[in-house]
C-alpha positions as CSV (number, residue, x, y, z in Angstrom):
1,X,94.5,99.8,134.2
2,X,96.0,101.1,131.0
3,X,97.2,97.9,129.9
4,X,93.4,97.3,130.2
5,X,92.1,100.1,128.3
6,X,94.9,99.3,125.5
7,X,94.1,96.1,125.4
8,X,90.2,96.5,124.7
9,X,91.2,99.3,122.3
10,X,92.7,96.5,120.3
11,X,89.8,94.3,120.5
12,X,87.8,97.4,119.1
13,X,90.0,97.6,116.6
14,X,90.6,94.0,115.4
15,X,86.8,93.2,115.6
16,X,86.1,96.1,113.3
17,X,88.4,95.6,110.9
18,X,87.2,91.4,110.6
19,X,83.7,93.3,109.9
20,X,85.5,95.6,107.1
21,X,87.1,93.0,105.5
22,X,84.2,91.0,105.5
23,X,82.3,94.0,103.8
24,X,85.1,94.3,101.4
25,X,85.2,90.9,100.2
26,X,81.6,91.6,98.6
27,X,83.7,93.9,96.4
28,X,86.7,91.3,95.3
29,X,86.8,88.8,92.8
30,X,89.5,86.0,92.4
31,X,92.8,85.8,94.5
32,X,91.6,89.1,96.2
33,X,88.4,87.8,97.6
34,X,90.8,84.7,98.6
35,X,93.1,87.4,100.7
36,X,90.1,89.3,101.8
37,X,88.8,86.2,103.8
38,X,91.8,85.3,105.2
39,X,92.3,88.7,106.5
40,X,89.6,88.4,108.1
41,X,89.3,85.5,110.0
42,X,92.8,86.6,111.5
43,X,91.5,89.7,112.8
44,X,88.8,87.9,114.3
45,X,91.3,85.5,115.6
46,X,92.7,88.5,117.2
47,X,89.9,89.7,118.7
48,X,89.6,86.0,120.2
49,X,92.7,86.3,121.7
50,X,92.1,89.7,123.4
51,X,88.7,88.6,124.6
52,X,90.7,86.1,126.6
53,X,92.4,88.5,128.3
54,X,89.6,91.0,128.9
55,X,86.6,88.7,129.8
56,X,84.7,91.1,127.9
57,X,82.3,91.4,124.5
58,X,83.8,95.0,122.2
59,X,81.1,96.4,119.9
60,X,82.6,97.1,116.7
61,X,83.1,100.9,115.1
62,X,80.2,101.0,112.8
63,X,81.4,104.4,111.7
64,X,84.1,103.0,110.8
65,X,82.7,100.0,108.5
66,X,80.6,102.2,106.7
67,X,82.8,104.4,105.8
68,X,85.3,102.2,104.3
69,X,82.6,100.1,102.3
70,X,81.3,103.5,101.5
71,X,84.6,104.1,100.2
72,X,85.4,100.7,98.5
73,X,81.6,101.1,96.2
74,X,82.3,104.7,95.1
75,X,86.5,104.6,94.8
76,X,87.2,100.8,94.6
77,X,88.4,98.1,96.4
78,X,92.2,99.4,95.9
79,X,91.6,102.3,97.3
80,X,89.9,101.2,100.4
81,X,92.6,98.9,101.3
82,X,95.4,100.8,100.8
83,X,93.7,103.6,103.6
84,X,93.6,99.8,105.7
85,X,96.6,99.3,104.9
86,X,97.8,103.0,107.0
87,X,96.1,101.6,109.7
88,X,97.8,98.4,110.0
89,X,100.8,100.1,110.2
90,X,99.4,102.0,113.3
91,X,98.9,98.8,114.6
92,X,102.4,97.1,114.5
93,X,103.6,100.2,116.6
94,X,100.5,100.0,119.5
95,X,101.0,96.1,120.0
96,X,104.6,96.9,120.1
97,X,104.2,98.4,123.2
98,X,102.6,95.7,124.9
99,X,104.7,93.0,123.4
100,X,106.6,93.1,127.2
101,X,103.8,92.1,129.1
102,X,102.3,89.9,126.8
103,X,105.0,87.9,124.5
104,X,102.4,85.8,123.0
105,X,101.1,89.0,121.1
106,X,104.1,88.0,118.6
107,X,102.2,86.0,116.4
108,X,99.7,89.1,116.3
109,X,102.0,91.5,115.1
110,X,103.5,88.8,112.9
111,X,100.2,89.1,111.5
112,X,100.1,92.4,111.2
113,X,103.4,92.8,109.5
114,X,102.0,89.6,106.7
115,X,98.5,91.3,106.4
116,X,100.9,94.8,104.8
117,X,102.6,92.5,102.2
118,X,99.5,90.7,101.4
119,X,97.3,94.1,100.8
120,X,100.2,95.4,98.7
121,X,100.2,92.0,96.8
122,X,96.7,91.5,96.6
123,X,95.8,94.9,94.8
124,X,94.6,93.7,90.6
125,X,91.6,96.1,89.8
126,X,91.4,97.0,86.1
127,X,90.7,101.2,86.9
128,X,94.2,100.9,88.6
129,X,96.4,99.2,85.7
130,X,95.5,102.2,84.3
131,X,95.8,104.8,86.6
132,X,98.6,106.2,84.7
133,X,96.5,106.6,81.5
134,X,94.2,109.1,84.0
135,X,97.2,110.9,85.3
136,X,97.9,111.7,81.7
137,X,94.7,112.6,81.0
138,X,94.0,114.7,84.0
139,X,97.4,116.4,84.1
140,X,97.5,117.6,80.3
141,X,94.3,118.7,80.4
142,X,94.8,121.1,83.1
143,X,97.9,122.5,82.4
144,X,96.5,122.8,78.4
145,X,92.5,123.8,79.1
146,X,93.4,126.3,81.9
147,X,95.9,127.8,80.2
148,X,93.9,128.2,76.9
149,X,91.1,129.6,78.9
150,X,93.9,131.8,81.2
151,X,94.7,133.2,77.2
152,X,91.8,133.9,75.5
153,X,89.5,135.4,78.8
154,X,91.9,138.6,78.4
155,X,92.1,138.6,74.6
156,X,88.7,137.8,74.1
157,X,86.5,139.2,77.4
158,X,83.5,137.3,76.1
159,X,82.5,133.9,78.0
160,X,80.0,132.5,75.4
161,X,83.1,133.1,72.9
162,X,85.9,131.9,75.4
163,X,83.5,128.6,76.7
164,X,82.7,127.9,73.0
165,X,86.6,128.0,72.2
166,X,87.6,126.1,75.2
167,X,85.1,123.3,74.5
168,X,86.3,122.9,71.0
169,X,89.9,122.7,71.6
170,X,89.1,120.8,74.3
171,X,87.5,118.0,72.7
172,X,89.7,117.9,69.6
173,X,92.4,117.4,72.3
174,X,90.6,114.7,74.0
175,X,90.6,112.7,70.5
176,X,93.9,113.9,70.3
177,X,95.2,112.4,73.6
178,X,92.8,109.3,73.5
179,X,94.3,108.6,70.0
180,X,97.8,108.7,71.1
181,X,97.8,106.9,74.0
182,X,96.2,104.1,71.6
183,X,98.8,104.5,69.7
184,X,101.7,104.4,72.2
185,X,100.2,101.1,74.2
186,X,99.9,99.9,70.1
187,X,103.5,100.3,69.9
188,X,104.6,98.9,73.1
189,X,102.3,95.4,72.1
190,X,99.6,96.2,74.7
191,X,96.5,93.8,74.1
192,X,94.8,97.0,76.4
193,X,95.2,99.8,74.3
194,X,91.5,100.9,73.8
195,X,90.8,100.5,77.7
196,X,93.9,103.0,78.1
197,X,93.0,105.2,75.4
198,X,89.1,105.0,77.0
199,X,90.7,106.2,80.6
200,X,93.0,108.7,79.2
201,X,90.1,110.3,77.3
202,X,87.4,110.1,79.8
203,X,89.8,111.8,81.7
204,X,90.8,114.5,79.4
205,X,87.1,115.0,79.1
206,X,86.1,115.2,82.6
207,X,88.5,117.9,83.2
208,X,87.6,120.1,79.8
209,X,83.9,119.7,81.3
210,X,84.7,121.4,84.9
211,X,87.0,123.6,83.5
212,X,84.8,125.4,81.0
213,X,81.6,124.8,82.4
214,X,82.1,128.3,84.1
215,X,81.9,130.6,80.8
216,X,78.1,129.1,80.3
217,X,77.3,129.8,84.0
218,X,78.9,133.4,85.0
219,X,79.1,136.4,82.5
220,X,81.8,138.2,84.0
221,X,85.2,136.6,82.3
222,X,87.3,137.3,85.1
223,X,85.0,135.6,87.2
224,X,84.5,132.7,84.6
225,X,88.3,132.3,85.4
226,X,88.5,132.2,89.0
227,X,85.7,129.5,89.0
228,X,87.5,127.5,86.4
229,X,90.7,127.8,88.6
230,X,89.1,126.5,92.0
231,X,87.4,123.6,89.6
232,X,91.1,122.3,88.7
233,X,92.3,123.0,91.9
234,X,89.8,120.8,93.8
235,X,90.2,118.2,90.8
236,X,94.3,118.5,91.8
237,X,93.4,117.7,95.5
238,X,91.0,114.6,94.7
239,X,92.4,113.2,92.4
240,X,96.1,113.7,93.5
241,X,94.6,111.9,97.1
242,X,93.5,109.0,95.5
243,X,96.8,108.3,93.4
244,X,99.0,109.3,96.2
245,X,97.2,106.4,98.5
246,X,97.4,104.2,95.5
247,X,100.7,104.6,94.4
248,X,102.0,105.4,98.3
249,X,104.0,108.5,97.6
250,X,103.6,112.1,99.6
251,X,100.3,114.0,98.6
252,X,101.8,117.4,99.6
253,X,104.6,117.0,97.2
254,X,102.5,115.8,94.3
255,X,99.5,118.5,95.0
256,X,101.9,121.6,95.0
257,X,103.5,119.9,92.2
258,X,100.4,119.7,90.1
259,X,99.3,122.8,91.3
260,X,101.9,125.1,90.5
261,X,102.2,123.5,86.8
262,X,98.7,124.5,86.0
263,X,98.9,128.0,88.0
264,X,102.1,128.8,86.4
265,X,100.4,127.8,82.7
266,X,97.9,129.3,83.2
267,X,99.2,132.7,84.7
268,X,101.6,132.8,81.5
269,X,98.5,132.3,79.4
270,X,96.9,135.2,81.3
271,X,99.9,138.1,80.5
272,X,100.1,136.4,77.1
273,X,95.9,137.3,76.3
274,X,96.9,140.5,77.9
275,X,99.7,141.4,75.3
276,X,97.8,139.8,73.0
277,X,94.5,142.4,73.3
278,X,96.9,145.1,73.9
279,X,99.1,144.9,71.0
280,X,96.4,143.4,68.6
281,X,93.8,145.6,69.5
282,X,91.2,142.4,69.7
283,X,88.1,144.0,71.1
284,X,85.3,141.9,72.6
């Protein structure tokens, strides 16, 4: 009976994921489309060989296919197959439970173990050849823009003066940072330069936008601040999830990384504007 009830869990599971893929492949182009399709006419193969077994018709998680084609139009096709990818590892270890009864279930989780190499392999989408263009951007412009804004709300107590400041130094910086990342793929013969100088700037910009959008909101600096500080932490935990499912590396160890570079910045920033007002006398 719970051979059964594993058993149809698998057909759930391989029937959903041939609907997935099949979404997916609207999203591919070239050799990925290719790998898409045969992914999923194995899965249904899968399901077929379950069926057998069972004598019975599994609906498919619709949840579940919506989400991930959800995911793959708003965060790309790398993205949502690297989060299938997690589950196919989930899957080598449930059929190896079963693989006693049912020896034939080799070839499954031969499968299985091909379709993890060929998601790896498959993976060519142009916002990901760059993804280390937006890690610079991101990661300069917190640890910069927060502690600027850390600085100056102590020194300067005024948020129309402090958002004015941060949004100029923050776009001379974009320039700046767009410019030499041009300049460095220039150097290294890159033919893709301006698309890496384009991501590391709309970065860089994104961040300066969220980070100082606060001081034209609130009028209490201090409050400015905290705002500011919960808008680059949340941008730490997105976009620190994406790249850790990208890149396959340990969120937790990347977000506290990020997170206490930029809180560390930007608390040296904060006693800096404090000594600064004190010892300058800067009024508001």
């Amino acid at each position: 009976m719970e051979t059964q009830k594993l058993i149809l869990g698998f057909q759930k599971s391989e029937i959903t994921e041939y609907h997935i893929y099949k979404n997916l492949i609207k999203f591919a182009k070239g050799k990925n489309k290719k790998v898409l399709s045969k992914l999923s006419k194995d899965e249904l193969k899968h399901y077929t060989f379950w069926k057998e077994y069972t004598k019975k018709e599994v609906s498919p998680n619709k949840l579940k296919i919506f989400f991930y084609t959800l995911i793959a139009r708003i965060l790309g096709l790398t993205f949502a197959v690297k989060l299938m990818e997690a589950g196919e590892k989930e899957a080598e270890e449930a059929y190896a439970k079963v693989l006693k009864d049912f020896p034939s279930a080799k070839s499954i989780l031969k499968d299985e173990e091909d379709h993890e190499n060929a998601l790896v392999r498959m993976i060519s989408e142009e916002s990901t050849e760059h993804i280390g263009s937006m890690v610079l951007g991101i990661n300069d412009a917190l640890v910069e823009i927060t502690g600027t804004l850390a600085g100056l709300t102590f020194a300067l107590q005024n948020t129309a003066i402090v958002g004015l400041a941060g949004l100029i130094t923050g776009i001379s910086a974009t320039l700046s940072m767009a410019a030499s990342e041009y300049l460095s793929k220039r150097t290294d013969d890159s033919k893709n330069a301006f698309k890496a100088a384009s991501y590391t700037g709309f970065a860089y910009l994104l961040a300066v936008a969220a980070l100082v959008s606060p001081y034209f909101i609130l009028k209490s600096p201090i409050g400015a601040l905290a705002f500011a500080i919960s808008n680059a932490i949340i941008i730490i935990f997105a976009f620190t999830l994406f790249t850790s499912v990208i890149r396959e590396v340990s969120f937790k160890k990347s977000f506290l990384e990020m997170v206490s570079i930029s809180l560390g910045v930007a608390f040296i920033s904060f006693v800096i504007g404090i000594l600064a007002r004190k010892f300058l006398n800067t009024t508001s």
